[in-house]
Each structure stands twice: as C-alpha cells, then as structure tokens.
C-alpha positions in Angstrom: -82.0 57.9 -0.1 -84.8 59.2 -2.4 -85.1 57.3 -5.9 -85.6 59.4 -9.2 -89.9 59.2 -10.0 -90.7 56.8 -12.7 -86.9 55.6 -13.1 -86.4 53.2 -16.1 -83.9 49.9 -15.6 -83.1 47.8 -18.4 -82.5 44.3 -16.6 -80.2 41.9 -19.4 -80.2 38.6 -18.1 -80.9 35.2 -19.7 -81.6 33.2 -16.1 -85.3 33.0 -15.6 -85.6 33.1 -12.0 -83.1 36.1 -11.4 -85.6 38.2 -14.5 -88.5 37.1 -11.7 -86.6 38.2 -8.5 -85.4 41.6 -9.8 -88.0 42.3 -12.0 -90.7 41.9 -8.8 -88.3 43.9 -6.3 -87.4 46.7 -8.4 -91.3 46.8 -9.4 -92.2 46.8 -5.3 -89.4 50.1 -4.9 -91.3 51.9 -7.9 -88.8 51.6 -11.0 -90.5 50.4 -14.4 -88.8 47.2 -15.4 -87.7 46.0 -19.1 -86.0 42.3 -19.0 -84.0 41.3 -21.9 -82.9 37.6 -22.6 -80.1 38.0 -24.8 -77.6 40.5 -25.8 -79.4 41.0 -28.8 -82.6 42.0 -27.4 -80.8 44.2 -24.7 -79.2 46.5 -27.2 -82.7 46.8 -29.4 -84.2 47.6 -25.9 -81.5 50.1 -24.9 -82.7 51.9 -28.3 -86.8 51.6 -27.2 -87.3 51.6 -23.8 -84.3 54.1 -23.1 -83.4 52.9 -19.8 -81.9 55.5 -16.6 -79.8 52.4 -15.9 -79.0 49.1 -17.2 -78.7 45.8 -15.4 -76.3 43.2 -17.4 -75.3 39.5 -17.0 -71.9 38.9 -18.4 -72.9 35.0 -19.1 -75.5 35.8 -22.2 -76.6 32.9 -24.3 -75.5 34.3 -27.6 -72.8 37.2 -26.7 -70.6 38.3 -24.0 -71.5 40.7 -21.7 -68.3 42.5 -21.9 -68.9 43.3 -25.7 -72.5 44.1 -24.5 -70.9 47.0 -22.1 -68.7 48.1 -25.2 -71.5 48.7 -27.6 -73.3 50.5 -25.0 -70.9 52.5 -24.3 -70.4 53.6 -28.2 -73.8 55.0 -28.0 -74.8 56.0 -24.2 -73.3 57.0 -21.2 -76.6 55.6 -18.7 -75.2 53.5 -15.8 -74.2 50.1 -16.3 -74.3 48.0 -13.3 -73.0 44.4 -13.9 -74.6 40.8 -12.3 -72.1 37.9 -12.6 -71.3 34.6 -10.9 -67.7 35.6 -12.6 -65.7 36.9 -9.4 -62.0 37.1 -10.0 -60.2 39.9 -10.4 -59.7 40.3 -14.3 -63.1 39.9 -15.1 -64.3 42.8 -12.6 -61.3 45.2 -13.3 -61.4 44.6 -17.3 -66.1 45.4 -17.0 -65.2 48.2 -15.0 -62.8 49.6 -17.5 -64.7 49.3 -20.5 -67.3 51.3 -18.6 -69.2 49.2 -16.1 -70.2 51.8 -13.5 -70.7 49.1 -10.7 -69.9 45.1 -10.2 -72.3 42.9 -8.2 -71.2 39.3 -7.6 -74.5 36.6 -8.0 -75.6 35.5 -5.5 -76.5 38.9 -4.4 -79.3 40.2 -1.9 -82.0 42.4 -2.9 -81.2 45.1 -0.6 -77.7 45.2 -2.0 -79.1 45.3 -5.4 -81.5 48.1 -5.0 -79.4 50.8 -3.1 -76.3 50.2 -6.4 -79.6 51.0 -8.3 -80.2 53.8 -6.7 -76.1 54.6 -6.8 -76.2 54.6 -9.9 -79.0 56.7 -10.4 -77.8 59.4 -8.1 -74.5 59.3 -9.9 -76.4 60.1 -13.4 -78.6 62.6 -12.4 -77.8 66.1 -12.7 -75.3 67.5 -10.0 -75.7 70.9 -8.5 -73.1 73.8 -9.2 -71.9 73.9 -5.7 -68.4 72.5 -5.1 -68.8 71.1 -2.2 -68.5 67.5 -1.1 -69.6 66.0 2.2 -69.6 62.8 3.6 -69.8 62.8 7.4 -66.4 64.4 8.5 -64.7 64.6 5.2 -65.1 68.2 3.5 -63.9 69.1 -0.3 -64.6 72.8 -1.2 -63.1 72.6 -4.2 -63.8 76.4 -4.8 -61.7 77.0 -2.4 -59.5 74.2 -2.4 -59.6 73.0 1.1 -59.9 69.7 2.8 -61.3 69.0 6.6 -61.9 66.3 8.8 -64.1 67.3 11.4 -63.5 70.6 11.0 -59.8 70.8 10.9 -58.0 71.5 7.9 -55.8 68.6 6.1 -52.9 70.2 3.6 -52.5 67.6 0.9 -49.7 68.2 -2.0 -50.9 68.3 -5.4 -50.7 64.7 -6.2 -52.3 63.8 -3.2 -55.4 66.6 -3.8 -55.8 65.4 -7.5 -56.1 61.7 -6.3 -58.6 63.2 -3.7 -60.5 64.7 -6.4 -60.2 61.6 -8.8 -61.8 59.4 -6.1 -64.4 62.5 -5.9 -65.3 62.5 -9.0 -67.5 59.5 -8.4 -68.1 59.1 -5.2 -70.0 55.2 -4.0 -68.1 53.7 -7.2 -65.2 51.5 -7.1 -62.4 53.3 -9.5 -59.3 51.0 -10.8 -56.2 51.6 -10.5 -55.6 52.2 -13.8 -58.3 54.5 -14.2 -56.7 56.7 -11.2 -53.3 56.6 -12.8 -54.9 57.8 -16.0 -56.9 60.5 -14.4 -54.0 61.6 -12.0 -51.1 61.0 -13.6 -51.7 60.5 -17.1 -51.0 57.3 -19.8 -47.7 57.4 -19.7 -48.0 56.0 -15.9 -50.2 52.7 -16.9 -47.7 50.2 -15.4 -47.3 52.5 -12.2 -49.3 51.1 -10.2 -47.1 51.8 -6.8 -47.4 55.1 -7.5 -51.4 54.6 -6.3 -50.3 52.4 -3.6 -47.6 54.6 -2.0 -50.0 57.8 -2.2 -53.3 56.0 -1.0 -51.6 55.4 2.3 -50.6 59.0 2.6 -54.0 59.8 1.8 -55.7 58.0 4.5 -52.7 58.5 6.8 -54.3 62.4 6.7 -57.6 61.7 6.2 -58.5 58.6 8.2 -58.9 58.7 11.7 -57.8 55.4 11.6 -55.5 54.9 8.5 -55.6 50.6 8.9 -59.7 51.2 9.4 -60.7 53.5 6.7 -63.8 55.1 6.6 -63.9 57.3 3.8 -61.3 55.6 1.3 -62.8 52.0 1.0 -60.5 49.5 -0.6 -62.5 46.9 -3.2 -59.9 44.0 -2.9 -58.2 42.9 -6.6 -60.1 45.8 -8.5 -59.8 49.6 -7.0 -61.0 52.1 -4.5 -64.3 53.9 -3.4 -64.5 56.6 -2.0 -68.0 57.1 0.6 -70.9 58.3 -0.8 -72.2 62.0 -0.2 -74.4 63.2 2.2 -78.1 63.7 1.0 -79.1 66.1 3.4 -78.4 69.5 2.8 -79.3 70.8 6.7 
C-alpha cells in the first residue's frame, strides 16, 4: 500500500499528548505534519500549509468539530478523517454526512490510524480511466456492465447494480444510509431506509459467498456500509 511522496496532513487536535503521538508516527511513515490546537488555527492552517488530508478532533476548545468539517467543506474537498472519544451513532452518521470521509473512535492504534491515512489519500488521488474494479473475487466493469465473483457472472437488477456502484464509488469508506438512498434512489426516499436494508441483503445474497459472513460488503454497525478496498496490484 504505497503512500503519496511528501503527502501533507493537517492534524486538529487540542490534546497534547495525542499532537505528540500522531505527529511522531506520521513523521516515522514520511508524511509532513502541521498540528493545530484549536478550530481557529486549523482553518488558517488549511489556507497555508494546504494539507492532502486533514485530521480533526470534534472536542475543540473554542468550536465544534462538526462546524469545523462544514467550513471545510465550503472551501475544499481534501479528505477529512475525524478522531473522537464521541462514539454513538448520531455523532458519527451526522460527521460523516456533513463530509467527514472517515470516523476513528479514540483510543485508537497507530497502525489503524495510518492505513485510514493512507485510505484517504488513495481515495483523493487521481483515478485512472479504466472502469474496472477489483477487489479479490469481486469484478465491476462498468464499461461493460458486468459483475463476477470468481469469475462467474452475477445478474443484478438495476436497483441492485446502482447500489453496487454507489458503494463503488468509494470503495474502503463507510457510506450512510442516507447517503445511498440519495445516491440511488434520490431525496424523495430520505425516510426509506428499508429500502437499503431489504436490497443489501439481496446484494450480498449474490455477491457473498457467505451472505451472514460478508466479505466484500462490510456492515459499520449504527452508521452505514463499506464496501472492500481495491486491489493495488495491477498484475
């Protein structure tokens, strides 16, 4: 999993020891390190050091973190991957819908932190023109329209492919529900949220080799859905 050369991160976070621990480990994996204490400072920084990815606390001393992803996201689209001790469901599903591209729950191990670094990176940088997902067994031509598991085709309906393709669209990152019944079925659907229940499990019924054991449809309990990362190697 190769890292982009001289990548920028932006850490926000007000907790002196966790600006130490980050700052050292993502320094050790090559990345160039700005730390911000507060809010204030993160969006000035944002604007100076122009980060390839931002690390945020939600629990800053003199704003919310949540406003902090909504200002960001008025003026940038870089990755936004968000540190909190806050773990219930609201508080991920409301950063991830205001444009959080990840959620990591303190305390948190390094390792964990530096390959949703790295995620997020991947996700940002430029993406080939081929259209062509592949992550193990799963195959998306989506030139040609086809799905395969291990080399046998899978006929989805149309609801079912566009969900597919939804989930596709950023592969590694957990997507809400509401964000899939925007992208699938529109804003009329908002309240729907069956509709992604009901056509998950026909999803994985055809995809999964073992629908109660996914593999490539992950469930993120109380927030949404991730679908496996890509393969990296082109072979």
């Amino acid at each position: 999993m190769s890292t982009p050369s001289g990548a920028r991160v932006l850490l926000i976070e007000d907790d002196a020891s966790i600006q130490r621990v980050v700052s050292r480990n993502l320094g050790a994996h090559g990345f160039a390190v700005a730390v911000a204490g507060s809010a204030a400072d993160g969006l000035a920084s944002e604007t100076t050091f122009h980060p390839d990815l931002v690390l945020l606390d939600l629990g800053l001393p003199d704003a919310d973190g949540i406003e902090v992803i909504h200002r960001l996201r008025e003026r940038t689209s870089v990755p936004i991957v968000v540190l909190s001790v806050r773990d219930a469901e609201p508080d991920k599903v409301r950063a991830l819908e205001l444009g959080a591209d990840d959620y990591l729950t303190k305390p948190f191990g390094v390792d964990e932190l530096i390959a949703r670094v790295r995620v997020g990176l991947r996700h940002a940088a430029p993406s080939s023109n081929e259209a062509v997902f592949r992550a193990g067994d799963l195959l998306i031509d989506i030139a040609r329209r086809r799905v395969a598991v291990a080399g046998r085709d899978v006929h989805l309906t149309p609801t079912e492919y566009a969900l597919l393709l939804g989930l596709a669209s950023r592969p590694g990152t957990v997507m809400t529900e509401a964000g899939l019944l925007r992208r699938v079925w529109g804003p009329d659907y908002r309240a729907e949220h069956h509709y992604v229940h009901v056509y998950m499990a026909r999803l994985r019924k055809k995809l999964e080799p073992d629908p109660a054991h996914p593999r490539f449809i992950r469930t993120e309990i109380g927030v949404g859905y991730r679908l496996v990362e890509p393969d990296t190697d082109k072979r």
